[in-house]
Each structure stands twice: as structure tokens, then as C-alpha cells.
N, C-alpha and C positions, 0 to 999 in steps of 0.2 A: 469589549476591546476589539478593535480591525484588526486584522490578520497581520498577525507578523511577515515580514519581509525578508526573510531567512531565507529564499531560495536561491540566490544569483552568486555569489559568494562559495556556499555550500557544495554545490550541485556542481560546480568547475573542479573540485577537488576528483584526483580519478586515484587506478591503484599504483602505487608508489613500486613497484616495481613494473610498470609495465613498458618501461623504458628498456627493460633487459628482455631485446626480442631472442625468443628462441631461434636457433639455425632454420627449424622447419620452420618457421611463421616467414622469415626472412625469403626461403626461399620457395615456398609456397605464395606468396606476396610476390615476388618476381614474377614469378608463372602468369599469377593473375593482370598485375601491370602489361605484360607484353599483350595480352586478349584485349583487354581493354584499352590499351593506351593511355592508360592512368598510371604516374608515380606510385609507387607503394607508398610512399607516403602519404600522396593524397588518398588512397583506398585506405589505411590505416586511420586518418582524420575522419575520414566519413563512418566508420563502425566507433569510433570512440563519441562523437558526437550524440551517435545513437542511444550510446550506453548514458550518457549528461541528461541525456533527456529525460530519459528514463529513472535518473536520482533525482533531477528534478522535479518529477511525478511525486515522488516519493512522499518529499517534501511538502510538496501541497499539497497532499493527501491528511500529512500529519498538520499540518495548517488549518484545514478543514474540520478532524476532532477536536483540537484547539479552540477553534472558533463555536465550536458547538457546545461548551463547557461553558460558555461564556452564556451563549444566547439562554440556556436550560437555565440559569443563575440570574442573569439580569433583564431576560427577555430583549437585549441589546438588537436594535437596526441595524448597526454597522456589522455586528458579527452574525447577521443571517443574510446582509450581501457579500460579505465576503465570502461566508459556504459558497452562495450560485456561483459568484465566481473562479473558486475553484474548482468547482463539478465540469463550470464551463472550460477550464485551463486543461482539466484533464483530458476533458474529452477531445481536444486536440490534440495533447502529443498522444494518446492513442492513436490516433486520425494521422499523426504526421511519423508514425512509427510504422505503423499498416502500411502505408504507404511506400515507405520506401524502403525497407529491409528485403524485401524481395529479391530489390539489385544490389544492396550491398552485401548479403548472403552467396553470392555468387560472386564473389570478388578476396573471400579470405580463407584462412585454413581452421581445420576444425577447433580450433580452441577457441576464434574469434568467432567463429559461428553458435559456438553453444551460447558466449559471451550475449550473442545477436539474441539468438530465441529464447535467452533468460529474459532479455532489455522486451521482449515483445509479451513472452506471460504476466512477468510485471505488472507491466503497464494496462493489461487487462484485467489485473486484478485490484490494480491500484482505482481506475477509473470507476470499477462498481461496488468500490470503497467510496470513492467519492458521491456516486450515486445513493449508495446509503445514509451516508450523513445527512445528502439534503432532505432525503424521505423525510429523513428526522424533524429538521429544522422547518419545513411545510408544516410538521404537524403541530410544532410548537407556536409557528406563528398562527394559525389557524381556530390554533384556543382561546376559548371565551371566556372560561372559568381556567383561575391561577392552579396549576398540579400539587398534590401533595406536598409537605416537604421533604416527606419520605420517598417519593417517588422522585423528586427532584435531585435528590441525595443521592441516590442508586445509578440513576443516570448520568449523571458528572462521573461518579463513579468509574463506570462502565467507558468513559469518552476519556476521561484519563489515562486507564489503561490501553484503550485504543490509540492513544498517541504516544505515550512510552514505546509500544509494540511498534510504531512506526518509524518511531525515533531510532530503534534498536536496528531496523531491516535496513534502514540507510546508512548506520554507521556500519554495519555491517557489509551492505555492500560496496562500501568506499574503502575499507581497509581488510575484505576477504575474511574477516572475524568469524568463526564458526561458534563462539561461543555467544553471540547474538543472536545467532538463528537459533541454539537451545533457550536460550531466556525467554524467546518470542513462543515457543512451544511451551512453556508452560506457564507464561502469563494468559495463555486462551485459557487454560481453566478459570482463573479469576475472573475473566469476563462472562464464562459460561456458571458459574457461582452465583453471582450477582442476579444475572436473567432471572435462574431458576429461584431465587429467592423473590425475585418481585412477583416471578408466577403465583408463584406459592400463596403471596401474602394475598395477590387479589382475587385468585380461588376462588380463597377462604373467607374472605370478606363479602366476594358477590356471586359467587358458585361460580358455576360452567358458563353462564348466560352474561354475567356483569353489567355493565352499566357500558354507554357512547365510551364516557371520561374515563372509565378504566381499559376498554378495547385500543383507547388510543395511547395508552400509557404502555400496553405490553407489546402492541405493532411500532412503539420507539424502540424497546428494549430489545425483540426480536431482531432490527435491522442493526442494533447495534453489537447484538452475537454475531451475525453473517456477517459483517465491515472485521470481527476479528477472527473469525473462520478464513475469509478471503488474505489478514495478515500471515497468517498460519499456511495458507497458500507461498508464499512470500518467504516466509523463513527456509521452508521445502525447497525453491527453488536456490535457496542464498546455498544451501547445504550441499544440491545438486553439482552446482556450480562448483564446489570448492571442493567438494570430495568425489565428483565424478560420477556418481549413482544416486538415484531417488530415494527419498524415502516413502513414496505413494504406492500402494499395492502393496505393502509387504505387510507381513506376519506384526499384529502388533506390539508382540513382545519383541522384535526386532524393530522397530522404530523410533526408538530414542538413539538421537545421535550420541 
């Protein structure tokens, strides 16, 4: 199945209260208008824009393990040009965020700023999310003999949960949900479950050494831990954001939100 077309719609949606400017943003915003010469309106447009782009990321991120569920199950052409092309999508509004947040970081006050350098780790977490999927979908089309079906199984698996998780980090950051970002922390165990269980089984089947066909099965399963390592990344920041402090570096009995 091609990739759903969920982004345009979606990704316009922003947060429902952000119409209610604080006094400081209002006139932290003035300040900055008069430097620049810009309305605070229009410098307010250009940092929300940022942030669109950045759920829009999101989205074709989760597009992308979508489509990958597909290709692992049908061997589908349409759903392994849809991956490139979303690897290809991301890697541009990475490219078009880098770009220009520099100047519009310098144009607002600090809550729109945190807002900024959330929309820029994102999207660098998001893009080599999308970079893993496609590892993936290379190796699959790449295969000459059909995969297990057990191994087939584990891997939809694993790309399911990958896109729940992704599904969650953008509801999440469209309605400020803090209880998304804990869902998304502990749906990475299931996905780090799965791995070690496919480890496991082909260990045990073909030691240390294995076989091509099973090295390429655990280098699917590996990039599809890291795509939800890097989600987990994602939830950290949804958390940062909302509650003001990281949860990275600290004590791990103090990081459960």
C-alpha cells in the first residue's frame, strides 16, 4: 500500500492555546519587531511555521514505518518508493529548519525559543528515523531468498510499534500531552523485547558467526531499535518542552515522568 497522505491536514493543526499570548511574549515580540522591522506578527508566523514543519516531519516519519510494514509483508514497490521518498522529504525540512532558525531564534522570547530548538532536535531525530527505515527497506529489496516467517512477523512487529510511537510524539506535540511522551517511553521496551528476541533465536540457530540471510535479518531489527531509541529521543524532548526540565542525564530512578 503507498503511503498515506496524512500530512497536509494534520501537520496545520498547532496548539490550541497558543492564541493566548503571554504579556512577556507580547512584549518581548515588540522589542524584537522594532530591531527588525518586522510586525510581531509576522516574526510570530515565521516561528509557528517552523514548528508545522517540524509536525509535519513527524508525520512522515510515521508514514515511513507504515510503509515499511507493508513492504516486510507484501514485498510491495509502491511501499519502498514511498520510504525513499519520505527519507527524501525529511531530509529537507531538516535542511529547511537548519537553515533558518538561526534568524528566527533571534527574533522571539524564550518560550518561543525553547519552542524553536525543540522543532530543530526533532527534526534531527526524526530525519535519521527516516534514514533507518530506509536501511531497512534496501535490505529487503535487496533480498533474493523470501525471510522467515518468523522473522517477517517480529519485524512488522517492531515497525508497528514504531509507528504507534510516532503517532503518539505528534499527538502529543500538537495538544502539549504529557501523557504521550510516557506511552512513548515505554512502548521502547516492546520494541527493544522483540530485537532481543530475534537475537536470541538466531544465536541459537546459527551461533556467533550465522549465516549472510540471518546477519541481514538482525542489521533490519538493529536499525529498527535505533528508529525507536531516536522516538524516545522525541518523547524526552515533548516532556522537556512541557514541563521545562530534561529528562536526559538524570538519576535513573528519577526519569520516569
Amino acid at each position: 500500500m503507498p503511503r498515506k497522505n496524512e500530512t497536509s491536514p494534520t501537520s496545520a493543526q498547532s496548539d490550541p492555546h497558543e492564541n493566548s499570548v503571554p504579556r512577556s511574549t507580547a512584549v518581548v515580540g515588540a522589542k524584537a519587531a522594532r530591531r527588525t522591522g518586522e510586525s510581531p506578527a509576522k516574526i510570530a508566523a515565521a516561528s509557528d511555521d517552523l514548528s508545522r514543519l517540524a509536525l509535519k516531519a513527524c508525520l512522515i516519519a510515521r508514514d515511513a514505518a507504515f510503509n515499511v510494514c507493508d513492504l516486510l509483508t507484501h514485498s510491495s514497490r509502491m511501499a519502498f518508493l514511498a520510504i525513499k521518498e519520505c527519507e527524501k522529504e525529511l531530509d529537507q525540512i531538516e535542511r529547511q529548519i537548519d537553515e533558518r532558525l538561526p534568524a528566527a531564534i533571534t527574533r522571539v522570547n524564550e518560550v518561543r525559543a525553547r519552542q524553536l530548538l525543540t522543532s530543530l532536535k526533532s527534526t534531527t531525530d526524526l530525519e535519521r528515523i527516516g534514514d533507518l527505515v530506509m536501511s531497512v527497506a534496501l535490505r529487503v529489496q535487496s533480498r533474493n531468498a523470501r525471510m522467515a516467517a518468523s522473522d517477517v512477523r517480529q519485524l512488522v512487529e517492531m515497525s508497528t510499534i514504531l509507528r504507534e510511537m510516532l503517532d503518539l510524539i505528534h499527538k502529543g506535540f500538537v495538544s502539549l500531552d504529557l501523557e504521550c511522551a510516557r506511552k512513548v517511553l515505554q512502548m521502547d521496551k516492546d520494541i527493544d523485547r522483540v530485537c532481543h528476541a530475534l537475537f536470541q533465536k538466531h544465536l541459537a540457530e546459527h551461533g556467533s558467526r550465522g549465516d549472510a540471510s540471518s546477519f541481514e535479518v538482525l542489521l533490519m531489527a538493529q536499525a529498527l531499535e535505533r528508529a525507536g531509541d531516536h522516538t524516545t529521543n522525541l518523547a524526552e524532548d515533548l516532556y522537556s518542552l512541557i514541563e521545562g526540565r530534561s529528562l536526559r542525564h538524570m538519576p535513573k530512578k528519577q526519569t520516569a515522568p
